[in-house]
Steps between C-alpha positions, in 0.01 A plus 500: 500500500665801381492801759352841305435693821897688436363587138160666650573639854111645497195402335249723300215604753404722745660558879323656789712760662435435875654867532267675283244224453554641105507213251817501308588352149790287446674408204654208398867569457723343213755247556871590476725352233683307850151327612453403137780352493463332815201354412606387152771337563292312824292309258693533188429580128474183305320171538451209231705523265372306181814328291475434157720185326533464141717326294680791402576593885685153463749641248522873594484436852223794579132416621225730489307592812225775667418499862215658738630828680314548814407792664360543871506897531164637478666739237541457132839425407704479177800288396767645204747250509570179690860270501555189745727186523297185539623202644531250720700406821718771412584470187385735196294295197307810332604844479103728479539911317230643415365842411099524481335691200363845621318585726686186667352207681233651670399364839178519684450603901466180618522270182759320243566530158709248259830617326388401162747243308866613512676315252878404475591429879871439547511163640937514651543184576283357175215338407548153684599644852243671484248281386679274790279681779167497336434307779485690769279732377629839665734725418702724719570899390792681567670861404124577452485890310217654439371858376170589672283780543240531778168660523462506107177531298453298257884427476525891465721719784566387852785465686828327379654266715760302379582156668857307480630245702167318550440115540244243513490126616273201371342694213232222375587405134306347220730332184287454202678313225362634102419098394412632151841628424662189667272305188596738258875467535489110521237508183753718316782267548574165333486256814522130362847455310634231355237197479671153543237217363593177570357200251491132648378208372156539726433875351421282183251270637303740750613851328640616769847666576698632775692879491647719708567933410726742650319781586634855552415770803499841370471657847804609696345351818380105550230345297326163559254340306262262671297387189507538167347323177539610103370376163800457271494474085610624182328683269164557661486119593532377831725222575501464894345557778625474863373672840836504771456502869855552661573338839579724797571777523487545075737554245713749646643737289812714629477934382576548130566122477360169338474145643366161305194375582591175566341198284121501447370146390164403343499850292153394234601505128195616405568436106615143590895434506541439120361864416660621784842337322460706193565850678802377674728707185387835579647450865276735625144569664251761549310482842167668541242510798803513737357540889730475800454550853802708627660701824738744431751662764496155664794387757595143446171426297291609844252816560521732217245701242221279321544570155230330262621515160215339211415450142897649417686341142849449361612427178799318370622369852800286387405126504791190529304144449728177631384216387672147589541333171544182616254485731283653241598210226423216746129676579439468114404135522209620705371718212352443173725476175355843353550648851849400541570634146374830623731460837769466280468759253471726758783401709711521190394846426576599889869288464581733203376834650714422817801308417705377217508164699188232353288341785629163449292205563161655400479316147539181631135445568364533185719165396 
């Protein structure tokens, strides 16, 4: 409970003299610049302060931010300019300057009014310490400045009073990361790289086959990717299908870094494996309707930022089939003549788009 009696020594009314028995008006008398300081700095300026993350604060190391400034006077008051450190147990993780727009931030008797966004907050010690105490949820200010005038009308006159030297503990803090931009700079980037297909002698009876991908993180902080699932083709056909659940904690990705996958078995050739055989030349794929769940800023694949990303495409991923030939050759006794023909051909055609070396053995069931 702040104390206003030093600000208003009498109240408005009327006394009885018991001298004269005359009634006598009083005035209320202004406060001096020292009680409004005293009284300011009792309950202090600013409370929640609103953080902004987007994925640009990741690479410039600035967030955006606006807070509440409070007033308990019963006067108007008006704020030109306000700088602070905000931290934590001490140490400094944003730097706040900011001059208001005329007439300033004006302040009612008794009320609060938000900052409005300031943008481009100096964040010293960069993005990840500071994202490291989201947690606590409070910030500390220090070396608070300020440029206020008292008693003003509609942000017009009044008194100035300039404050230095202020501080404030356990300021309540809200982080709010931007998840669209998050999307848009994963969307934007080519995540799956290099496609490794592996062809066994069971992809051509159930049309299956088993793959793994590296996959890239474009972010210079942790990513890791829970789910994910993609069509792949060529050519406006689809090929494959496959829906990927990692184990815990995910597929962790390290900041501005890539990591495989890991093999995926059972991936559906949705063409059958013989169609599926004839693309394996272009040694690439297109993947549309790509959906994964993700976290970014994660810290050994735990906590973090959910990031849904959906219905995202990539052309042209480079694709490297490995097929076993002799395992292959012995499956063709399990197949039909004409299909084993096709096997071959195709085969042949991969053999002499990736090595000068035949596959040796395959011709030998036909005889």
């Amino acid at each position: 409970m702040v104390n206003f009696s030093p600000l208003f020594a009498v109240a408005a009314g009327l006394l009885v003299s018991p001298a004269t028995g005359l009634s006598v008006e009083t005035r209320q008398l202004p406060p001096t610049v020292s009680q409004i300081i005293s009284s300011i700095t009792s309950f202090g300026l600013v409370k929640d302060i609103n953080v902004f993350i987007t994925a640009q604060s990741l690479i410039d190391n600035t967030f955006s931010l606006n807070f509440d400034v409070q007033n308990l006077l019963p006067i108007e008051i008006t704020i030109d300019s306000l700088s602070t450190d905000a931290g934590l147990n001490g140490e400094v993780f944003e730097t706040i300057s900011h001059t208001f727009a005329s007439p300033g931030l004006v302040v009612p008797p008794l009320g609060t009014a938000n900052s409005g966004n300031i943008a481009n907050v100096p964040l010293p010690q960069g993005a990840l310490a500071a994202i490291g105490i989201i947690s606590n949820e409070k910030l500390d200010l220090s070396n608070l400045a300020a440029s206020i005038r008292a008693i003003t009308i509609s942000g017009s006159g009044g008194i100035s009073i300039p404050l230095s030297g202020l501080s404030q503990s356990g300021v309540t803090t809200t982080y709010t990361p931007n998840i669209a931009q998050f999307a848009s700079t994963l969307a934007s980037s080519a995540l799956i790289q290099d496609i490794n297909i592996f062809i066994t002698p069971q992809s051509l009876v159930d049309n299956t086959v088993s793959l793994n991908f590296d996959i890239h993180n474009p972010l210079p902080v942790e990513l890791t990717i829970d789910q994910l699932g993609t069509n792949a083709g060529l050519d406006g056909t689809t090929y494959a299908t496959f829906s990927h659940s990692f184990a815990s904690p995910g597929l962790v990705i390290p900041a501005s870094g890539s990591i495989n996958s890991g093999t995926i078995d059972n991936v559906a050739l949705l063409q059958g494996a013989l169609a599926t055989l004839g693309i394996i030349p272009s040694g690439k794929l297109d993947l549309s309707s790509f959906s994964a769940s993700t976290r970014d800023l994660t810290l050994n694949g735990a906590g973090g930022i959910p990031v849904p990303l959906s219905d995202l495409s990539q052309s042209s991923v480079p694709t490297t089939y490995t097929p076993n030939p002799a395992d292959l050759a012995n499956t063709l006794g399990t197949v039909g003549l004409v299909q084993s023909i096709t096997i071959i051909f195709s085969l042949q055609t991969l053999s002499r788009s990736t090595s000068s070396q035949p596959m040796v053995g395959l011709t030998a069931r036909l005889t």
